[in-house]
N, CA, C and O of each residue as an XYZ file, in Angstrom:
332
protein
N     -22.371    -30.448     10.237
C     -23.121    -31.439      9.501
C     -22.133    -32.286      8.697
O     -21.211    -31.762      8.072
N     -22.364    -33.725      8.729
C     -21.284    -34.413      7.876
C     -22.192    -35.199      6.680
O     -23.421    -35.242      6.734
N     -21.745    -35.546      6.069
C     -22.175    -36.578      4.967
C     -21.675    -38.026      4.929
O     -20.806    -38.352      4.120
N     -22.203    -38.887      5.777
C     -21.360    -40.367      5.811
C     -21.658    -41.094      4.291
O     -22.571    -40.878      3.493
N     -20.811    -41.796      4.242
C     -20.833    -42.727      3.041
C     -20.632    -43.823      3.111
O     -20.230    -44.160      4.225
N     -20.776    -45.009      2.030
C     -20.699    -46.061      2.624
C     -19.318    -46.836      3.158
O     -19.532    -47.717      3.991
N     -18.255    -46.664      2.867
C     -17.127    -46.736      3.758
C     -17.482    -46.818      4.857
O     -17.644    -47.880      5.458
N     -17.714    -45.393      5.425
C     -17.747    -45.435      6.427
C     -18.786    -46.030      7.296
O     -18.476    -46.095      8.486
N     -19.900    -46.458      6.975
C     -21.229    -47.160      7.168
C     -20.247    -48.778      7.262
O     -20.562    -49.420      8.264
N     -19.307    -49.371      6.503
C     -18.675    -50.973      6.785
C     -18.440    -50.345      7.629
O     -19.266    -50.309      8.540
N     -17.451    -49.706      7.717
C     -16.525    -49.669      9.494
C     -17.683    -49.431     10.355
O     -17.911    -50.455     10.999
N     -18.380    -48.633     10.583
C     -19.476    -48.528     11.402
C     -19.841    -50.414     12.010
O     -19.444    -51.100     12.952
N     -20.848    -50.638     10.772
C     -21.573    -52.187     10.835
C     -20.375    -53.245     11.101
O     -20.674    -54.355     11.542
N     -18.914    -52.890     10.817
C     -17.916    -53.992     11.359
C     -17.396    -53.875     12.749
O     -16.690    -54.730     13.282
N     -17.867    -52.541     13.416
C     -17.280    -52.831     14.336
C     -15.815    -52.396     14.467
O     -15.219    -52.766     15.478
N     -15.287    -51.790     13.727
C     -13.629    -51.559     13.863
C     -13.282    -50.325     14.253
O     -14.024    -49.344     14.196
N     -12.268    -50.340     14.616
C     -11.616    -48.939     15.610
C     -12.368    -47.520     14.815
O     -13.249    -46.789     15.267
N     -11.713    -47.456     13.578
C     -11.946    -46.598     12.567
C     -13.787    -46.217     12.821
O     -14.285    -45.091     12.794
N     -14.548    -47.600     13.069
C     -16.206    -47.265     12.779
C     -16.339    -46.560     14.183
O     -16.873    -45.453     14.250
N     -15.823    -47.238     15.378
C     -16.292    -46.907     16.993
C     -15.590    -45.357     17.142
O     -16.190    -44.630     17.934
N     -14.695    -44.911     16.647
C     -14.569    -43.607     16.608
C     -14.797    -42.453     15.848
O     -14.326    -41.397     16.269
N     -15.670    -42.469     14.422
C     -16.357    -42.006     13.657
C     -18.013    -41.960     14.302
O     -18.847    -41.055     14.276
N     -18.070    -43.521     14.945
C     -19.441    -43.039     15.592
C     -19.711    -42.095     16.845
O     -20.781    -41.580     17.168
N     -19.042    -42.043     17.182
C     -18.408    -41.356     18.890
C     -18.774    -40.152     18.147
O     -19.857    -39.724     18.546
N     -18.239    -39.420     17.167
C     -17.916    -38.359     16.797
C     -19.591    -37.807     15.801
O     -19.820    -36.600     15.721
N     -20.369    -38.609     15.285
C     -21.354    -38.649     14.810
C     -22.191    -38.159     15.952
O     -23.088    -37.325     15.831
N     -21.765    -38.846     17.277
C     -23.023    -38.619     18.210
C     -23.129    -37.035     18.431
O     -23.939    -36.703     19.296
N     -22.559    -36.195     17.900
C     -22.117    -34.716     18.298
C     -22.700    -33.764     17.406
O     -23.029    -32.641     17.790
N     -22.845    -34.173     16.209
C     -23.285    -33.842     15.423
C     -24.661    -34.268     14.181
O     -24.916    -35.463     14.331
N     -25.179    -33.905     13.535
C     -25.971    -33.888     12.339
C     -25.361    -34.880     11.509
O     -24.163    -35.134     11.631
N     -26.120    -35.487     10.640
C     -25.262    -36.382      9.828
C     -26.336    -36.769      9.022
O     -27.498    -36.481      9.313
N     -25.983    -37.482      7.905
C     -27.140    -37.448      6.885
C     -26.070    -38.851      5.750
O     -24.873    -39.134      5.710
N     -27.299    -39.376      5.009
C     -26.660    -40.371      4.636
C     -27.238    -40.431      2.596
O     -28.453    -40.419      2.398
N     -26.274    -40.487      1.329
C     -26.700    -40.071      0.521
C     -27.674    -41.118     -0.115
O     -27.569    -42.296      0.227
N     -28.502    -40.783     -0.916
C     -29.375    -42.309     -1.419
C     -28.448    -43.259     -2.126
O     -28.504    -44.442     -1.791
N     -27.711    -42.937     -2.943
C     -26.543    -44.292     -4.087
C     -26.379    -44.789     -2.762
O     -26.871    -45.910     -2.889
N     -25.888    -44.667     -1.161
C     -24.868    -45.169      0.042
C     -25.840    -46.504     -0.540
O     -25.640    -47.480     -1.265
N     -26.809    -46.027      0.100
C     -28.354    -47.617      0.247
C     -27.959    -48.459     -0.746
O     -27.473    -49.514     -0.339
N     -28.021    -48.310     -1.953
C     -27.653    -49.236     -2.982
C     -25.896    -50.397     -2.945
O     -25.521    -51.463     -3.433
N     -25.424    -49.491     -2.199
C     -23.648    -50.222     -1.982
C     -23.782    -51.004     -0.786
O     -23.492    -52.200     -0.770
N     -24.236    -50.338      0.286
C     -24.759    -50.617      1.262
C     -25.832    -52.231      0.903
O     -25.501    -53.204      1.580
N     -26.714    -52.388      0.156
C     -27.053    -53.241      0.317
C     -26.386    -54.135     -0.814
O     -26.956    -55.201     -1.046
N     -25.429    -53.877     -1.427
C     -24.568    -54.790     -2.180
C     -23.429    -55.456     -1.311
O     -22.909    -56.558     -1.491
N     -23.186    -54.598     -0.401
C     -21.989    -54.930      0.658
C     -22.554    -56.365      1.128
O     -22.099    -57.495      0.951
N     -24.138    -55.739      2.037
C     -24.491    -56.963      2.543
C     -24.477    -58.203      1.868
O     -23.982    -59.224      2.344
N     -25.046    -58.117      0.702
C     -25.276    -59.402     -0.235
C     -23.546    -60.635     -0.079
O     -23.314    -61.842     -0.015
N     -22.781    -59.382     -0.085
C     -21.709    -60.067     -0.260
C     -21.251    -60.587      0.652
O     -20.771    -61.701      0.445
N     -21.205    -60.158      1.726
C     -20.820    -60.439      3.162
C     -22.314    -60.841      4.122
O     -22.510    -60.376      5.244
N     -23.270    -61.787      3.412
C     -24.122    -62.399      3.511
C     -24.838    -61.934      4.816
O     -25.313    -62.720      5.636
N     -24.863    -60.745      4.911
C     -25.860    -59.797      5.999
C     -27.358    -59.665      5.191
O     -27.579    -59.818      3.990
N     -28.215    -59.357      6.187
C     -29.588    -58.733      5.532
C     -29.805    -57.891      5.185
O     -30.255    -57.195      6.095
N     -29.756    -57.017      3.610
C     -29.758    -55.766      3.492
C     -30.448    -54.491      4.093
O     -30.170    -53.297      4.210
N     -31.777    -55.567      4.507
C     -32.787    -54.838      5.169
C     -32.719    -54.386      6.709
O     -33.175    -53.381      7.252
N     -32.092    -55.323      7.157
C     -31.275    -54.928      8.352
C     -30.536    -53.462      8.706
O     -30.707    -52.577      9.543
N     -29.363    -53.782      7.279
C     -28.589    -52.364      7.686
C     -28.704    -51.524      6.908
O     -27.727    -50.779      6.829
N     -29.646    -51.281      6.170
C     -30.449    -49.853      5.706
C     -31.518    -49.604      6.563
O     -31.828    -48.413      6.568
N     -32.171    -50.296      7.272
C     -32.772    -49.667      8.251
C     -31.992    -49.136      9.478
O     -32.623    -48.260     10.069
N     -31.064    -49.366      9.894
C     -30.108    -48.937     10.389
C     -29.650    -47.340     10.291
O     -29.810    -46.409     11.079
N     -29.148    -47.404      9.266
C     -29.452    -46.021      8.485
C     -30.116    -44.813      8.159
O     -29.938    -43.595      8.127
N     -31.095    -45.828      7.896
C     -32.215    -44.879      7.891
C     -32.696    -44.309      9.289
O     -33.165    -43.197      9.530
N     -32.499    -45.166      9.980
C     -32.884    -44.942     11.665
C     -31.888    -44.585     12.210
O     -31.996    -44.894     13.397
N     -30.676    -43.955     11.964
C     -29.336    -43.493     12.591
C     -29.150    -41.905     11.933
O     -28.960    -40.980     12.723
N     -29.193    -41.727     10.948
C     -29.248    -40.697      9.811
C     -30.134    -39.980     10.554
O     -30.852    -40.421     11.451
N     -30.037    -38.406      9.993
C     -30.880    -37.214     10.472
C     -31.626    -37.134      8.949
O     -32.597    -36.400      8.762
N     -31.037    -37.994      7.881
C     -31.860    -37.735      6.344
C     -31.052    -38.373      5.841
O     -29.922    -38.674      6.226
N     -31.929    -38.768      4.386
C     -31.213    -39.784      3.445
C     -31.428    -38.230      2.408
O     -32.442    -37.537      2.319
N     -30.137    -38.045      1.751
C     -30.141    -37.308      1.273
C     -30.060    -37.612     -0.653
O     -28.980    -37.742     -1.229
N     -31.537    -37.679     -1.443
C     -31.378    -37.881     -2.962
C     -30.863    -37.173     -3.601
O     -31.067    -35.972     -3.424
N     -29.848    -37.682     -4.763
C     -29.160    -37.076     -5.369
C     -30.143    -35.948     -6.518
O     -31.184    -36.125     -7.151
N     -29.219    -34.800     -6.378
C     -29.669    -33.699     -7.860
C     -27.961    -33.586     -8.113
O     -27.101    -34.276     -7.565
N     -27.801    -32.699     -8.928
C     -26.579    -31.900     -9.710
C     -26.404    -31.137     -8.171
O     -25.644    -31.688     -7.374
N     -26.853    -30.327     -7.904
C     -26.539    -29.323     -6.523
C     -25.786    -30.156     -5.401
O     -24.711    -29.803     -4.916
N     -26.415    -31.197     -5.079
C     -26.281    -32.289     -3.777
C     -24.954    -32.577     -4.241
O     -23.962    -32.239     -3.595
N     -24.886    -33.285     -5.509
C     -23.686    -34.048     -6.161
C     -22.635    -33.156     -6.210
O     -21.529    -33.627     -5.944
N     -22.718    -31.756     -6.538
C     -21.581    -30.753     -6.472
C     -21.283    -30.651     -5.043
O     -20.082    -30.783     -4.810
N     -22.045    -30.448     -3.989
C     -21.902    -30.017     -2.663
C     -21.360    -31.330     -1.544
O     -21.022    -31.037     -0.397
N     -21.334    -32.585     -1.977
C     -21.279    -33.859     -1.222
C     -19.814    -33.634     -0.406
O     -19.497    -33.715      0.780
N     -18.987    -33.265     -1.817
C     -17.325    -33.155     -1.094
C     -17.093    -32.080      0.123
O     -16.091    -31.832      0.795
N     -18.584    -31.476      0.139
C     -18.065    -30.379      1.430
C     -18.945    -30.777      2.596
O     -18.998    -29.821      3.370
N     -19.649    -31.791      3.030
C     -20.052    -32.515      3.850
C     -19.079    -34.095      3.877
O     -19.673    -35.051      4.376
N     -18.109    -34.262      3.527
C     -17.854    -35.860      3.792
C     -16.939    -35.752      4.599
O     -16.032    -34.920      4.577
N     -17.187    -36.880      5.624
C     -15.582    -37.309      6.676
C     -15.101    -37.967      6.081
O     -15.480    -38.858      5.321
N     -13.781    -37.427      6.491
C     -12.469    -37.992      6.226
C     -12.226    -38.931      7.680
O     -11.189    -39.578      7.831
């Protein structure tokens, strides 16, 4: 099971070596995406004049779960994230 973040969600939505082989590797596994991602995620877009709604649905529809933050989640995140 991994924990993507939004890093890795640009490379994903850009298209770059780094995203096409993180996704390759996603297809293999579980993966889950945290709720703050959505919020950067749709700040990214704003900035780089995408539709936010676009690529959080994306997400949401790629993801096995959007995972909301508690204290537990927030302690445990660093042992689900790709590097």
């Amino acid at each position: 099971m991994y924990l993507v973040d939004t890093s890795i969600w640009v490379e994903i939505f850009r298209n770059t070596e780094l995203g096409r082989a993180v996704g390759k590797k996603l297809s293999d596994f579980p993966y889950f995406t945290a709720s703050v991602s959505l919020a950067e995620i749709s700040k990214r877009a704003y900035l780089d004049n995408l539709d936010p709604k676009e690529l959080i649905s994306k997400v949401e529809k790629t993801s096995d779960g959007i995972l909301n933050s508690s204290r537990l989640s927030e302690q445990m995140a660093g042992k689900f994230t790709i590097h």
